[in-house]
C-alpha positions in Angstrom: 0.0 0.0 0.0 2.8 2.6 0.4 5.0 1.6 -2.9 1.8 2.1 -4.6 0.6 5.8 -3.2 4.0 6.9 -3.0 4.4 6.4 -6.9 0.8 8.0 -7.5 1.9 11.5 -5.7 5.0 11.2 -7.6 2.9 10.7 -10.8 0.8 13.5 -9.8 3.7 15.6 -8.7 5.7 15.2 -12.3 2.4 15.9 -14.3 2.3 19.3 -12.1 5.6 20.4 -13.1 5.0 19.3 -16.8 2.2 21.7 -17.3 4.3 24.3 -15.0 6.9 23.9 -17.7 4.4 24.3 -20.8 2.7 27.5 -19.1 6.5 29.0 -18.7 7.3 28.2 -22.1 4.1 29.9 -23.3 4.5 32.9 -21.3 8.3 33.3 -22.5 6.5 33.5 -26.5 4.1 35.5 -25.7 6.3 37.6 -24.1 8.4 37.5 -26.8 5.9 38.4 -29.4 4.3 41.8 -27.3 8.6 43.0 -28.3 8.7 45.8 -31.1 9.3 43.8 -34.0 9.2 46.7 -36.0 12.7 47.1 -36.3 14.2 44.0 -34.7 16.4 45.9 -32.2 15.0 45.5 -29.2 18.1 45.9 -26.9 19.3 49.1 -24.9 18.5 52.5 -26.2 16.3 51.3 -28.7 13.9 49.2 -25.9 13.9 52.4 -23.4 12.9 54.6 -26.3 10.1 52.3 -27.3 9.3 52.7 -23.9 9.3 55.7 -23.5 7.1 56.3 -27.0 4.5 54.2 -25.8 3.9 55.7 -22.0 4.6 59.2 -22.7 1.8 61.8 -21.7 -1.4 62.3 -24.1 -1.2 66.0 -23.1 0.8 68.6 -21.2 -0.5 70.7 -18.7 1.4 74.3 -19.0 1.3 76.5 -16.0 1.3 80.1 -16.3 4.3 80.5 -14.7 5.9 77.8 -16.5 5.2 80.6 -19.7 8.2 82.9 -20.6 7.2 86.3 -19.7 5.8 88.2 -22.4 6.4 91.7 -22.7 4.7 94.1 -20.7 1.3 95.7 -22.4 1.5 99.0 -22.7 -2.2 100.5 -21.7 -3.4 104.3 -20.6 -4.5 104.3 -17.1 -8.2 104.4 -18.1 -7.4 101.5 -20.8 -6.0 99.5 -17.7 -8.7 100.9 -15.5 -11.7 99.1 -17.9 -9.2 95.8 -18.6 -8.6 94.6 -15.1 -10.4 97.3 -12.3 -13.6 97.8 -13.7 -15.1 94.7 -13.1 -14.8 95.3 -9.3 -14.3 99.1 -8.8 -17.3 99.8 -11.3 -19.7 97.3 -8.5 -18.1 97.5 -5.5 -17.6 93.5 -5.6 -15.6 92.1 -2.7 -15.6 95.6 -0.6 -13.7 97.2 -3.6 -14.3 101.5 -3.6 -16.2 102.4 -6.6 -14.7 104.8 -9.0 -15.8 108.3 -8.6 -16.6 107.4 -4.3 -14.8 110.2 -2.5 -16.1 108.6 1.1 -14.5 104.9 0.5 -11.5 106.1 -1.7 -10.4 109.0 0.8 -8.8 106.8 3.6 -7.1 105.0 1.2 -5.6 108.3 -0.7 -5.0 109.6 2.7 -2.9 106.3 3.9 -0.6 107.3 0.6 -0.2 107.4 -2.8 2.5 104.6 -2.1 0.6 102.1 0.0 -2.3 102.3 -3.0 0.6 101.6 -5.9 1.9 98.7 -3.2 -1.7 97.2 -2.6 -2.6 97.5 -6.5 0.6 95.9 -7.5 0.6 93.0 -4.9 -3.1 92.7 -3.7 -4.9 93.0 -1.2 -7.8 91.5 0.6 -10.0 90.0 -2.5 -8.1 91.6 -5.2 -5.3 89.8 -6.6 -1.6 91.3 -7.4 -2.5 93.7 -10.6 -6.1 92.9 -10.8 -5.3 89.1 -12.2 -3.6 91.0 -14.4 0.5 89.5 -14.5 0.9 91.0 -18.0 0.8 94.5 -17.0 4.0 95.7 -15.1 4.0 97.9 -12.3 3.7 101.5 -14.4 0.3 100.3 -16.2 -0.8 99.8 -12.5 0.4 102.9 -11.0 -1.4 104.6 -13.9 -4.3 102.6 -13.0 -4.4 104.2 -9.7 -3.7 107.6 -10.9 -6.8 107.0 -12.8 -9.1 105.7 -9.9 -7.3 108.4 -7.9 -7.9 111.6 -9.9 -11.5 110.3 -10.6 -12.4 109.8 -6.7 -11.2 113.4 -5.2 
């Protein structure tokens, strides 16, 4: 009784590793055939750029920052005044003075002509640096605010 199951596991055992062998053997020609055959260099360089070529991004996401700057727009102060203030100082949106309102503009004329050119430039409160606007440099702004300014007194 023990010769006998002793040769039936081994039987069993060998017919396991048989088809362990055949499913290895498969899988190395299947492997083999998913290879670039394009070409038939499918060593080194040529394998990483393959790759490469076939996981590379669909798109690109470009940040504005990422952007070289452009050069600065060059806008009257009432041109920059309806392109980036309006919006806000024509409403009052977000606590911003109106154009023209002597009462909410006067405490902010009084604190300086420097602290408005700072706050316009690099926001404040709600409104962002330039009025979203990162094209203009720092003169359109100013000229901006002479605007808003001389239109509020």
């Amino acid at each position: 009784m023990g010769q006998h199951e002793d040769h039936a596991v081994l039987g069993t055992l060998m017919k396991f590793i048989g088809i362990m062998a055949v499913g290895a053997v498969f899988i190395y020609f299947l492997a083999g055939s998913m290879v670039d055959s394009d070409n038939g260099d499918n060593t080194g360089a040529n394998m990483d750029k393959a790759v490469e070529e076939r996981i590379a991004p669909v798109a690109k996401v470009k940040i504005a920052g990422d952007a070289p700057a452009a050069a600065p727009v060059k806008m009257s102060g009432k041109d920059v005044y309806t392109a980036a203030c309006a919006a806000c100082h024509s409403t009052g949106a977000a606590g911003a003075p109106k154009l023209g309102d002597k009462g909410a503009w006067a405490p902010r004329i009084g604190a300086g002509i420097d602290t408005v050119y700072t706050n316009a430039i690099k926001g404040k409160g709600a409104m962002p640096a330039k009025g979203g606007r990162a094209d203009l440099d720092d003169d359109a702004i100013k000229a901006a605010v002479d605007y808003m300014v001389a239109e509020s007194k």
